[in-house]
N, C-alpha and C positions, 0 to 999 in steps of 0.2 A: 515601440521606440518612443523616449520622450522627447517631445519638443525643446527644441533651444530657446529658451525666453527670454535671455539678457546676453549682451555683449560678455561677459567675465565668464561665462560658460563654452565660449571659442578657445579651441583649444591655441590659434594661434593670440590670442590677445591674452593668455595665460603667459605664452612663451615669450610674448614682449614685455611685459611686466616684469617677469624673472630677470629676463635682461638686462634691464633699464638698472633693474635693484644692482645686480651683478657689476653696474658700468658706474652705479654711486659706488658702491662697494670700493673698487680700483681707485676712482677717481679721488676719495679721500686721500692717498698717498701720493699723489702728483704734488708736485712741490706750489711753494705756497706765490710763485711768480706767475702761476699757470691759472691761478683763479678766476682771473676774470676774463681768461682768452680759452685756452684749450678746455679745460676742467668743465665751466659754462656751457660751450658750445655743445659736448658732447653727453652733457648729461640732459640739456634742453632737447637734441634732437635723439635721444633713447628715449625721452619720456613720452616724447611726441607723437610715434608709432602706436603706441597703446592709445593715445589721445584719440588718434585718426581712425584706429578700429572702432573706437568707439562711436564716434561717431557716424563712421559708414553704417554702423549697424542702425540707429534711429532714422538714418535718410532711405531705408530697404522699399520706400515706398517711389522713389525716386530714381527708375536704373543709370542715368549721367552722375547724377550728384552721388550715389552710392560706390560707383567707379573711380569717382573722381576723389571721394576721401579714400579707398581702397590703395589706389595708386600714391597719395599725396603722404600714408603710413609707409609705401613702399619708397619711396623716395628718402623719406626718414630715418628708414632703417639702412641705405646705402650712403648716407649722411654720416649716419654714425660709424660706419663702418671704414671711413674716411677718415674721420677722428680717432680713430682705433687702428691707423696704420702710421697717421701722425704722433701717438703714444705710444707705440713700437718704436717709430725709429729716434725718440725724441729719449729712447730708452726708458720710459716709463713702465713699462709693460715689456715682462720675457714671450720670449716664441709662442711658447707652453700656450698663455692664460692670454696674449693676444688673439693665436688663433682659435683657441674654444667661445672668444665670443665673437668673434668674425664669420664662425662657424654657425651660430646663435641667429646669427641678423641673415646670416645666408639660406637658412631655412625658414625665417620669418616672412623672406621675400618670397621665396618660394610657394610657399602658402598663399599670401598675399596676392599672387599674378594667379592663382590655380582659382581660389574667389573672383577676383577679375575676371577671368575666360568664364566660368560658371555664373556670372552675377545672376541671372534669370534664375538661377533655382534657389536663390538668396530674395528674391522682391517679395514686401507685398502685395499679392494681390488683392483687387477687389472680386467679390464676390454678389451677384447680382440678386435679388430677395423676392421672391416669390411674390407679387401680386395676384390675388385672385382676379376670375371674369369681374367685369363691370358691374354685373349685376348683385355680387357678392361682395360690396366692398363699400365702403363708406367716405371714402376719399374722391377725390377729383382726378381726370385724366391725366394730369402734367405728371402727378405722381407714377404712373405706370411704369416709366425710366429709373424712379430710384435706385441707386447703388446702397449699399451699405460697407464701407471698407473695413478687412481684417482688422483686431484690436494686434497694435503691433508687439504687443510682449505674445500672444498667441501665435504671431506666424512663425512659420517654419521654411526651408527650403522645402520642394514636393519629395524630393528624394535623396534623405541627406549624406546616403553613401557613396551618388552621382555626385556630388559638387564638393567634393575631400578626396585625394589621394590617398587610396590605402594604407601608404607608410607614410604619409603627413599626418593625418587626424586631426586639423585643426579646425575642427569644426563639431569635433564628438565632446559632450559633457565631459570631463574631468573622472567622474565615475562610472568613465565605459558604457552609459545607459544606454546612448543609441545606437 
């Protein structure tokens, strides 16, 4: 199984990207009064969600703060999803291609809360580094405590087909490796 070393290899920070592109895509055709109020808000808070993965992923050392951008991408993505019923009924958007990306943010969250409940198999951890006896070692006793923490592009969740829903996968490489 290969490790996951970057946020853009989650499979759900894949599917928020897609989105977001999906949500410019539309929003180019919303009329030109809607620029600086609808059109704005909801492409600011589609971008957002990928932002917030993102960044939960470099705080994986931190289980509050990593929950807490986890949560703050889900919020985003039911943000937008708000904006995409105010674009429905504002007739910008037919049934159709409202709900395939209501549909989109609705499995983003999904995702999103299933990381949440699993964060632990998401942290890094430290891992503590062999000191030798006292008498084999060249260093002073304060040292015997040293940690050395995970390099965070190497950690991985411990078991990464516990902390992903089978039919989510957002958290397997792009190329099915793990």
């Amino acid at each position: 199984m290969e490790s996951i070393r970057s946020h853009k290899q989650l499979r759900v920070y894949k599917s928020s990207m897609e989105a977001a592109m999906s949500i410019f895509g539309v929003t180019r055709g919303f009329p030109r009064e809607e620029v600086y109020s609808l059109t704005d808000q909801i492409r600011r808070s589609s971008r957002s969600v990928s932002a917030n993965i993102a960044e939960a992923w470099r705080r994986r050392r931190y289980r509050a703060a990593f929950i807490n951008k986890l949560n703050e991408a889900e919020c985003e993505a039911a943000e937008t999803q708000t904006w995409l019923e105010y674009a429905f009924r504002c007739q910008y958007l037919d049934t159709v291609r409202a709900g395939e990306l209501s549909a989109m943010y609705e499995g983003i969250m999904r995702q999103l809360v299933h990381m949440q409940m699993n964060a632990d198999d998401w942290l890094i951890r430290e891992r503590k580094v062999q000191v030798p006896p006292a008498g084999q070692r060249d260093v002073g006793p304060e040292d015997q405590n040293d940690v050395e923490p995970e390099d965070q592009d190497d950690a991985e969740p411990d078991d990464q087909n516990d902390a992903e829903p089978d039919d989510q996968n957002d958290a397997e490489p792009e190329d099915g490796s793990a």
